[in-house]
N, C-alpha and C positions, 0 to 999 in steps of 0.2 A: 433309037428312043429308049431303047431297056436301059439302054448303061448312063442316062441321062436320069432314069427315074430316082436312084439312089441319092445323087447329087440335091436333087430337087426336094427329096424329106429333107435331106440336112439341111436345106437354106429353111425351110417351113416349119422346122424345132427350132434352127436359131432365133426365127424373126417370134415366134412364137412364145422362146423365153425371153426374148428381151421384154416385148408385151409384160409378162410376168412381172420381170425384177423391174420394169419403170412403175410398174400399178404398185407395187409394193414397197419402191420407194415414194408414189408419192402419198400413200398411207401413212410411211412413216412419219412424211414431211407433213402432213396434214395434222396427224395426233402430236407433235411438236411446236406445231403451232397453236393449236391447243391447249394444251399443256402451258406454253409460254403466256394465253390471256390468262389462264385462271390467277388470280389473287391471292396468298395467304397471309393471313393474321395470326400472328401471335406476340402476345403482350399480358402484362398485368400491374395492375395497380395497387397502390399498397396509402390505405386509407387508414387517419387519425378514429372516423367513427365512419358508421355505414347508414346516411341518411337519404333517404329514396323517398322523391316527389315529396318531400315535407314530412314523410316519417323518420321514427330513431329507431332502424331496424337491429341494430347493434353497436358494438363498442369497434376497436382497429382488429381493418380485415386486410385478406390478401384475395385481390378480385382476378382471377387469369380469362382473360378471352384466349378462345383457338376461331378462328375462320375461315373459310373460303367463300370466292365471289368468281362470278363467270357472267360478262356484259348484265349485270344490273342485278343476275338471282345468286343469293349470297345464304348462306347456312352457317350459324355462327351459334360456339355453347360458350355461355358465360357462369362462373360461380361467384361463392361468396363463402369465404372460411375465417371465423373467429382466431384472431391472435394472442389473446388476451385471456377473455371470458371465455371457458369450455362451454358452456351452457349457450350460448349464441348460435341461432338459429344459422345449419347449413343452408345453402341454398344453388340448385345446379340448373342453367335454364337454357332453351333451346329454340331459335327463331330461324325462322325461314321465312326471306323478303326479297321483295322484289323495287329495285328503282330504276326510275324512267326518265332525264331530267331531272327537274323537280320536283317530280312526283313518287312519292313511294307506299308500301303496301305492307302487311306482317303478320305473321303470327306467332305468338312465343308461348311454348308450353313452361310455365314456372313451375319449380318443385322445391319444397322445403321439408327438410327434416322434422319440423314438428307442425301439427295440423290435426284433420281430422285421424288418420293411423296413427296414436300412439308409438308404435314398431316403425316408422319412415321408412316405409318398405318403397322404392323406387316404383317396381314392379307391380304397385297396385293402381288398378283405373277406377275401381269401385267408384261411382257418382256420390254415393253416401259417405264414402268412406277411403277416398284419394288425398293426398296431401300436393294433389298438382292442382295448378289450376289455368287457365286457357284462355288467353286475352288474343283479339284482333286490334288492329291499327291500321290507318290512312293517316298522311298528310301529305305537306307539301313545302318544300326550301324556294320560300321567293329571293333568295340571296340576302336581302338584306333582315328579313326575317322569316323564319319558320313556324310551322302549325300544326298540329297533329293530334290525333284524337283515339286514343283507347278504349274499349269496351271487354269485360271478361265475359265471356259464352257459356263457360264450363265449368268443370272442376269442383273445387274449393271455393268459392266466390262466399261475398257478405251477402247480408241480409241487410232488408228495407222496414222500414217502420212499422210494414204487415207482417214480418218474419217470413216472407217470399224472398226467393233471388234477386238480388237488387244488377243483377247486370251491370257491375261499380264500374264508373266508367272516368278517365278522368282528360282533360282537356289541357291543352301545354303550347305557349308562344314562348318562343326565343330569338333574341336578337345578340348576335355577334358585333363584336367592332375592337378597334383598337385602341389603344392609348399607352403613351410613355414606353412604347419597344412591348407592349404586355399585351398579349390577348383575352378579350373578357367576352364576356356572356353574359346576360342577364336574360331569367327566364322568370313566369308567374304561368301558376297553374291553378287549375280548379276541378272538383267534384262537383257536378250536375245536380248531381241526385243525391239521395238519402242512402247512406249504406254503411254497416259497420265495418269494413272491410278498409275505411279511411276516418271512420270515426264522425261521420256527415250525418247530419238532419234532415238536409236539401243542401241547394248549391250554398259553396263553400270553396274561399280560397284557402288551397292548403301548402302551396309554395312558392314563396316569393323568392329567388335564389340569384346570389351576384357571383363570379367566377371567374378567377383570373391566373393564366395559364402561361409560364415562362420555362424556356428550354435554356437548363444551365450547362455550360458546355465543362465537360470530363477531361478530354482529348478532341485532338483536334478530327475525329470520326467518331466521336462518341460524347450524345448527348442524353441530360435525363428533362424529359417535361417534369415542373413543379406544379401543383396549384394550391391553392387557396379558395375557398367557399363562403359565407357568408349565407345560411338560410333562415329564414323563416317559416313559422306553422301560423298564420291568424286564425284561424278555426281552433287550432287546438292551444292556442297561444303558447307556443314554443320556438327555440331559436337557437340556431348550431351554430360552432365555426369549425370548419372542416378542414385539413392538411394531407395533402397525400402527394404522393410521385408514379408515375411509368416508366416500367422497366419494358422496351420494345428490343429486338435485335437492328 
């Protein structure tokens, strides 16, 4: 039995490391598969002028998304940089969402170079004196059309006809469809409420917008989406035509 015991460790460290190296490969294979759902985005857009929900927030910009998404929860920074005009408001923003189906969920911290800080200091949260500001969102993609509803919390937000927080909120249908090989959009949005923050009294449609999106082909692995815009402001009676393209890998 003595000269049998020696034998016996060694079968009890081998089977012992295998243990090891299978658990550890399937760590590996686990963090690889992993790794294999998550999502990256990256893209940017390179816009004629920079008009958001019915406003003219600027002249032609260069708009870059970065993303990631992992089964539905997705964290994506998007900005906004003047091409043109120096003087055009930066602007660098950061949401974190969740989608379930048709159902999705948000919040986007926005930040702008000019605001309440003079100095657009990133780095300041000051309530009084932050140049961010903090919007929630809900909706939902019935397929043939979508819905969705904004609300700012925080930050930098307008003001209401009392010079209180107006909680500016603003409300957005969209309907997708095709026509002639083009993909289009048509979206109409509204402010609820009074708030200068969109330039509102009370409720007020402040985007009427048609949008039509063609992928010109480069090479035969390499395409650029085109679009073309078409909005309206009836609140503030204004009206754009928009041109831009995407540059994605």
């Amino acid at each position: 039995m003595k000269n049998l015991l020696p034998h016996c460790n060694k079968l009890k460290r081998k089977k012992s490391m295998k243990k090891i190296v299978l658990f550890a490969m399937g760590l590996v294979a686990g963090a690889t598969t992993h790794a294999q759902e998550i999502e990256t985005t990256i893209s940017g857009d390179v816009v004629s002028s920079y008009i958001w929900r019915g406003l003219d927030l600027g002249s032609a910009a260069i708009q870059p998304t970065l993303g990631v998404e992992y089964k539905g929860l997705s964290l994506t920074a998007w900005g906004s940089y003047g091409l043109v005009d120096s003087a055009d408001t930066k602007e660098f923003d950061l949401t974190l969402a969740y989608t379930a189906g048709g159902f999705n969920i948000g919040v986007t911290d926005y930040w702008f170079s000019s605001g309440l800080d003079p100095e657009g200091r990133y780095f300041k949260y000051d309530a009084h004196g932050t140049n961010h500001v903090y919007e929630a969102n809900i909706g939902y993609d019935f397929g043939v059309a979508s819905l969705q509803w904004f609300t700012n919390f925080a930050g930098n937000d307008g003001v209401n006809k009392d010079g209180k927080r107006a909680y500016s909120s603003y409300l957005e249908a969209s309907v997708p469809f095709k026509l002639a090989t083009v993909d289009w959009t048509a979206t109409a949005g509204a402010v609820p409420f009074a708030t200068d923050a969109y330039g509102t009294t009370g409720f007020a449609v402040t985007n009427l917008a048609l949008k039509a999106t063609k992928d010109i082909k480069v090479t035969d692995s390499f395409t650029i989406p085109i679009f073309g815009q078409v909005v309206a402001n009836p609140c503030a009676q204004k009206a754009y035509l928009v041109l831009g393209f995407t540059l994605q890998p």
